[in-house]
C-alpha positions as CSV (number, residue, x, y, z in Angstrom):
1,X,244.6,206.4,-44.9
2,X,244.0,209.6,-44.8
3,X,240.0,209.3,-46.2
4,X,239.6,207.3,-43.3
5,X,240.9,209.7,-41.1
6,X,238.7,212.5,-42.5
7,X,235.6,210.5,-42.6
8,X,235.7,209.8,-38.8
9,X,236.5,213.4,-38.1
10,X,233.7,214.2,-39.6
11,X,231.6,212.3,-38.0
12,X,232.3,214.6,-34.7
13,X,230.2,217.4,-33.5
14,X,231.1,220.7,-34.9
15,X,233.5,221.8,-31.3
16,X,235.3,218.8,-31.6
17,X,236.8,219.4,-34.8
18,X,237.4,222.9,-34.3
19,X,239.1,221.6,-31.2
20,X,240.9,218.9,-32.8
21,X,241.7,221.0,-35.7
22,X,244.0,223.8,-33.3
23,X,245.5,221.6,-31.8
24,X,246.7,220.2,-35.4
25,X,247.5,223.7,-35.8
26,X,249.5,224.1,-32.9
27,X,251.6,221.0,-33.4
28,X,252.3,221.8,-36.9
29,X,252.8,225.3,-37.4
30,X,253.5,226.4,-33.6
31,X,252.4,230.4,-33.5
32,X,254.7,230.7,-30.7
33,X,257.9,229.3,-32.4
34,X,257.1,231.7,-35.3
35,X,256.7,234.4,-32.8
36,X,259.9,233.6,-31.4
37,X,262.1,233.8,-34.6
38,X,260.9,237.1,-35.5
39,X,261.8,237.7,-31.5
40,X,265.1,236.6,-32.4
41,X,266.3,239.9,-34.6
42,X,265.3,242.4,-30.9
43,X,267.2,239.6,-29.3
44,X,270.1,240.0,-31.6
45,X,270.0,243.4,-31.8
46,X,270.3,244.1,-28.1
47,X,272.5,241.4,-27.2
48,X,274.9,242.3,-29.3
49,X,273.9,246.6,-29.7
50,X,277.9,247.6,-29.4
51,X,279.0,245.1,-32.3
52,X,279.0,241.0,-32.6
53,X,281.0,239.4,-30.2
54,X,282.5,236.3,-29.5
55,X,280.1,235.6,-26.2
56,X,283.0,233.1,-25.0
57,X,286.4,234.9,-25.4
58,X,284.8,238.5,-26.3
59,X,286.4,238.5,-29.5
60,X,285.3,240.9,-32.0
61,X,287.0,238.3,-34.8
62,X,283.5,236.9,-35.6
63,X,282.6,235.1,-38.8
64,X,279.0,233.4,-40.1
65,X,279.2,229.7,-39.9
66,X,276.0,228.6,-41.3
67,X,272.7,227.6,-40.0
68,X,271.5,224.9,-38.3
69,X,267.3,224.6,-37.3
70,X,267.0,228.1,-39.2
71,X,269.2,230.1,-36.8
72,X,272.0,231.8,-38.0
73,X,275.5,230.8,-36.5
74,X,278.8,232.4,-36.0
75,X,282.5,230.8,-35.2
76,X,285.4,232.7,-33.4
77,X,288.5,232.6,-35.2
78,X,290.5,233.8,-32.1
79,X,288.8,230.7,-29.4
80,X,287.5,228.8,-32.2
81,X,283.8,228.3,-30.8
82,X,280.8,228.8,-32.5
83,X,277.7,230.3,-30.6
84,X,274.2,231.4,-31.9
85,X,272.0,233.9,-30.9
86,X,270.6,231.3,-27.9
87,X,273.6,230.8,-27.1
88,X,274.6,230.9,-23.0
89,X,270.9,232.2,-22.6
90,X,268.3,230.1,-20.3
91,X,267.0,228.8,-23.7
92,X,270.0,227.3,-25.1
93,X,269.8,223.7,-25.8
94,X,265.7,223.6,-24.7
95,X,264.1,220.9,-26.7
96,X,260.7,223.2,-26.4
97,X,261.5,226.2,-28.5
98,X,257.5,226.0,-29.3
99,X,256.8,226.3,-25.0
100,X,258.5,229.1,-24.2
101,X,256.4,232.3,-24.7
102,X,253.8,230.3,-22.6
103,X,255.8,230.0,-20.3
104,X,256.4,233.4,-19.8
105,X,253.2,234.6,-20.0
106,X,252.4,232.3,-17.2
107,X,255.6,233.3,-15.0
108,X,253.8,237.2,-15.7
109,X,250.6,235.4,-14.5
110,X,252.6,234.3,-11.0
111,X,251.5,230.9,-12.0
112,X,253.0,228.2,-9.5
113,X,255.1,225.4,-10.8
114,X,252.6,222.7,-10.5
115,X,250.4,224.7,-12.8
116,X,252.8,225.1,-15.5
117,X,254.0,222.0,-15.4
118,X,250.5,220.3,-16.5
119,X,249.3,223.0,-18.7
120,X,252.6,223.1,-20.8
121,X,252.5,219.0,-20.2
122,X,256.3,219.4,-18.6
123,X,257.8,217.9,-15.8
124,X,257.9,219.5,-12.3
125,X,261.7,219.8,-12.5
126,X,261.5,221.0,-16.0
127,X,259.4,224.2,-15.0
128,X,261.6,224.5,-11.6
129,X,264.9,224.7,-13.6
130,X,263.2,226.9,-16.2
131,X,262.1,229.2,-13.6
132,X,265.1,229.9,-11.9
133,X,267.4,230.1,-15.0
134,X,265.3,232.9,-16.2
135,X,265.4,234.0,-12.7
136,X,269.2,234.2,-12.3
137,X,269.1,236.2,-15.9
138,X,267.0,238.8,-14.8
139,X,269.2,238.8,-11.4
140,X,272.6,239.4,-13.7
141,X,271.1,242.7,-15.0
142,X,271.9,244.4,-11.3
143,X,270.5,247.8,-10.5
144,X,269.9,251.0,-11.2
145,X,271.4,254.1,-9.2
146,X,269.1,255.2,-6.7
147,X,268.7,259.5,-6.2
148,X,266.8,262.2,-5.4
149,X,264.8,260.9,-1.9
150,X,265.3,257.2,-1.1
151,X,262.8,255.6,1.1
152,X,264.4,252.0,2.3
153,X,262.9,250.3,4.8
154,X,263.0,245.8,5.9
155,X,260.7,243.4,6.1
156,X,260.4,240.5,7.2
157,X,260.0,236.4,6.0
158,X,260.1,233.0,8.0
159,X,263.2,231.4,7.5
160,X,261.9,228.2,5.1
161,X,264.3,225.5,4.9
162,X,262.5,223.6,1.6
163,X,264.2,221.1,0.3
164,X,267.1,220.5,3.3
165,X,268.4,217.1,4.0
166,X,270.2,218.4,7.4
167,X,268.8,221.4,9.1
168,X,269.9,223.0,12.3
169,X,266.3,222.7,14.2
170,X,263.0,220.2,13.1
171,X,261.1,220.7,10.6
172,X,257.7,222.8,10.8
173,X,254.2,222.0,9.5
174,X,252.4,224.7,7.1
175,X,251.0,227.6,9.0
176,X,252.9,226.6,12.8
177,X,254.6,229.3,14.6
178,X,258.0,230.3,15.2
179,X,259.5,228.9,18.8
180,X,260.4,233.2,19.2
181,X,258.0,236.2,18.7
182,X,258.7,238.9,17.0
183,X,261.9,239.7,15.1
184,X,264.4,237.0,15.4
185,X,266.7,234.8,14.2
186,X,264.1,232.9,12.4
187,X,263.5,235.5,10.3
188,X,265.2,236.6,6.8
189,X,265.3,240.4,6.4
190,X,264.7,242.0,3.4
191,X,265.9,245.5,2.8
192,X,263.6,247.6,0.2
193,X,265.0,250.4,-1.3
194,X,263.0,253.2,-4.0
195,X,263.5,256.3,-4.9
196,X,260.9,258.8,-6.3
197,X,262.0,257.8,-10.4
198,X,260.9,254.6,-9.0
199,X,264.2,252.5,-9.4
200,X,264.2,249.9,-6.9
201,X,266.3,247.5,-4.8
202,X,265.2,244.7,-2.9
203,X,267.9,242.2,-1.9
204,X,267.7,239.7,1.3
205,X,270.0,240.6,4.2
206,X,270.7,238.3,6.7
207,X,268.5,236.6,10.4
208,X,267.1,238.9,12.4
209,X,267.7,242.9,12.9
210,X,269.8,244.6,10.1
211,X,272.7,245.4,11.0
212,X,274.3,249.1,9.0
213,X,277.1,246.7,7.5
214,X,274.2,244.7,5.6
215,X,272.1,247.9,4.5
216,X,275.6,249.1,3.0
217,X,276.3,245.8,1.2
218,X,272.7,246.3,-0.5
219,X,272.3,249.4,-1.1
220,X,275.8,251.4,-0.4
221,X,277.3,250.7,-4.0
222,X,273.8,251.8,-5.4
223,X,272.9,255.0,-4.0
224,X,273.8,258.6,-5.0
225,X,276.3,260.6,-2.8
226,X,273.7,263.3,-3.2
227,X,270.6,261.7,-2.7
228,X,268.4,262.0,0.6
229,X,267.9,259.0,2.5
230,X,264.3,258.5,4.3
231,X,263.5,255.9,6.4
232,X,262.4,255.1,9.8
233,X,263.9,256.2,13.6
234,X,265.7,252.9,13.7
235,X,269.3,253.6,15.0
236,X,270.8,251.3,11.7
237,X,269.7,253.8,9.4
238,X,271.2,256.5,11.2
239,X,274.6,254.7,11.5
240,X,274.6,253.8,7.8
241,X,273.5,257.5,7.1
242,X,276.8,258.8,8.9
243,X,279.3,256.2,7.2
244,X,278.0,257.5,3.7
245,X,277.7,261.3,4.6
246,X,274.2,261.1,3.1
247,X,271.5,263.7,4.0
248,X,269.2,261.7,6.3
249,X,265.5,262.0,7.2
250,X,263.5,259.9,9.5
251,X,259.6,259.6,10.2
252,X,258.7,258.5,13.5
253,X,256.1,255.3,13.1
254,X,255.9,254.5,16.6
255,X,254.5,258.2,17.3
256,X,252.1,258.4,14.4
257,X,254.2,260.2,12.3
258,X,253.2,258.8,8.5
259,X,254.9,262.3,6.8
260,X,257.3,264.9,7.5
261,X,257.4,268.2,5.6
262,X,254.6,267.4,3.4
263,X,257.1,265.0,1.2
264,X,259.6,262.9,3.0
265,X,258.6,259.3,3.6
266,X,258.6,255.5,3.4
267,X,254.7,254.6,2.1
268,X,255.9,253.6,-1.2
269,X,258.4,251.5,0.5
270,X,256.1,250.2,2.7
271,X,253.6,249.5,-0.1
272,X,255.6,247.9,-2.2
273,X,256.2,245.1,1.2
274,X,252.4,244.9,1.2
275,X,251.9,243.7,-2.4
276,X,255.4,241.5,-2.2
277,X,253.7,239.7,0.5
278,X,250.7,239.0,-1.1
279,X,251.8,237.6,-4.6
280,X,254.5,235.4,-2.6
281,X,251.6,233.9,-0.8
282,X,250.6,232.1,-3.6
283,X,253.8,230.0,-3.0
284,X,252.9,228.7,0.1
285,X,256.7,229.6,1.4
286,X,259.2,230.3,-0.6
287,X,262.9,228.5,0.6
288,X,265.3,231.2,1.6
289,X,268.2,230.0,-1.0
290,X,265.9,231.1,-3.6
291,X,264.7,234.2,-1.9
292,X,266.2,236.6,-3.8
293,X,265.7,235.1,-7.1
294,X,261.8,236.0,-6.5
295,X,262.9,239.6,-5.5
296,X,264.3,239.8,-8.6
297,X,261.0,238.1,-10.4
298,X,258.9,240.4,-8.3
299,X,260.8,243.8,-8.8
300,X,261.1,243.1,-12.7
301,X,256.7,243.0,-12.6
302,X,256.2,246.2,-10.3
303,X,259.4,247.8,-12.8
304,X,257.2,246.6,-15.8
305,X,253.7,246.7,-14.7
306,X,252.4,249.9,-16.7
307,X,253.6,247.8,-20.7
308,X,250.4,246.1,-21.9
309,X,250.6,242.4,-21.1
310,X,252.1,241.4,-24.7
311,X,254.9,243.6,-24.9
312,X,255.9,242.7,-21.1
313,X,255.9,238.9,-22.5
314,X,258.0,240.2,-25.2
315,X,260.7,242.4,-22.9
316,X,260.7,239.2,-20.3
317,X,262.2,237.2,-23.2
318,X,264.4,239.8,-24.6
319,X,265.8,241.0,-20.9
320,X,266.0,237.1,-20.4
321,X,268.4,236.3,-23.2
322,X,270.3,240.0,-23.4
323,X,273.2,238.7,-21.7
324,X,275.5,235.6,-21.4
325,X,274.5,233.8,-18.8
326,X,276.3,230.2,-18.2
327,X,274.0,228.9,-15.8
328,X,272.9,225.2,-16.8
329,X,271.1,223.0,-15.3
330,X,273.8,220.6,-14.5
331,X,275.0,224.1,-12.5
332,X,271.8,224.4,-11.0
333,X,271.7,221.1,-9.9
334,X,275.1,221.7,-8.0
335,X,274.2,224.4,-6.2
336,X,271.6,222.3,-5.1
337,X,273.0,219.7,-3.7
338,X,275.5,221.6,-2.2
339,X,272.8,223.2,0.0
340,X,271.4,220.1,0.4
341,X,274.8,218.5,1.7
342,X,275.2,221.4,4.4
């Protein structure tokens, strides 16, 4: 069978069977599955970098217990589960081990779901739950303390209600206008917040104006008791400024003033709202109970942007599967509806 087999391929043009021969190549010894297991040892290591632990129970009474598809596993003689390496990670259970790094390297890219669904010959729902599981991971990590000079400043999004069954106005056609101009409660606010090490925050807030009560639930718990806050002339600022006794200096916008003292301002602040704006627009809207899951995708590329492409594929992965993270699609799908129910 075989003979026949080879004496048709050869009967191609010279592309064809160098075409036909990677993708036999691909199928049967997948690079990126190969890539992956030697992955697996950095994942291991930093999962687990203060000692093997039981990743249900915590337990530190941790035993091999075989291998099963090559992968080492371990059973807890206190809860009496066994776990893997995978285990509790957005990759546990996937039935394309061989997909993932592209994946990846395609959610580096910014490529939209549609995209990655018929390049990597998924389903839609398959690269939407991928997506926001790896999302929620990189979300779990939190944030660094914030020092020195802080700029912080909000901006702005249309409140997108993708995917509602019941909603509390009618639906809006691609590109129509808000019913109120200017800021409103139509809008989400997004509060930025960097400092000069460039550690950044960027959480959503609430509708309309910020109140100082949301700019402390994002950034209060985050921000040195000695640092210097910068930020516009708005009166929240100030008010959230007093509550934490921080230093506070402001740069007047709406009289021209872009810097004060030759060092205090908010242009990387403001910058970094420019270039969020434009890679979300690739999205085409972006609904607001996923909002902050794409803050989280977008903060991890400007935090990462300076590693050569490969070894930012590489840390996705390993940031992606560092900590336990029970958050299945079956859980997904529950939140889901549940927003879709209210």
């Amino acid at each position: 069978m075989w003979s026949y087999v080879y004496e048709m391929v050869s009967k191609l043009k010279k592309a064809d069977q160098q075409a036909l021969f990677k993708a036999l190549e691909q199928d049967l010894y997948p690079k990126e599955v190969n890539i992956i297991e030697r992955l697996l040892t950095k994942i291991r290591e930093t999962r687990f970098s203060a000692g093997l632990g039981c990743i249900h129970c915590g337990s530190i009474s941790v035993k091999r217990n075989g291998k099963y598809r090559s992968r080492q596993r371990y059973l807890c003689k206190d809860c009496g589960k066994t776990f893997n390496d995978m285990t509790n990670t957005p990759f546990s259970g996937s039935r394309y081990p061989g997909k993932w790094l592209n994946y990846i390297e395609m959610m580096i890219h910014g490529v939209t779901l549609p995209k990655i669904a018929d390049s990597l010959n998924i389903h839609i729902s398959t690269a939407f739950y991928w997506r926001h599981k790896i999302l929620n991971a990189l979300g779990s990590h939190g944030f660094n303390q914030l020092s020195g000079i802080v700029e912080s400043d909000e901006t702005f999004f249309r409140e997108s209600l993708k995917g509602r069954r019941f909603t509390h106005r009618k639906p809006k056609k691609r590109g129509e206008k808000d019913e109120k101009r200017g800021i409103s409660n139509q809008k989400i606010a997004v509060i930025v917040a960097q400092d000069r090490n460039h550690n950044i925050i960027a959480r959503m807030a609430g509708k309309g104006r910020v109140k100082a009560e949301e700019i402390d639930a994002i950034i209060g718990d985050h921000i040195a008791p000695s640092s210097l806050l910068c930020t516009d002339a708005a009166t929240n600022y100030k008010k959230f400024a007093v509550s934490k006794n921080l230093k506070h200096e402001t740069v007047n916008l709406n009289q021209n003033q872009r810097v004060k003292k030759g060092i205090f301002h908010i242009q990387h602040v403001n910058n970094f709202h420019r270039r969020l704006k434009g890679w979300m627009e690739r999205f085409q809207g972006v609904g607001t109970y996923y909002l902050d899951n794409y803050l989280y995708w977008y903060r991890w590329l400007e935090l990462n942007k300076n590693l050569a492409f490969e070894k930012r594929v590489e840390q996705m992965l390993i940031s992606t599967c560092q900590k336990s993270n029970y958050f299945t699609v079956a859980l997904l799908r529950e939140n889901k509806n549940h927003l879709l129910s209210v």
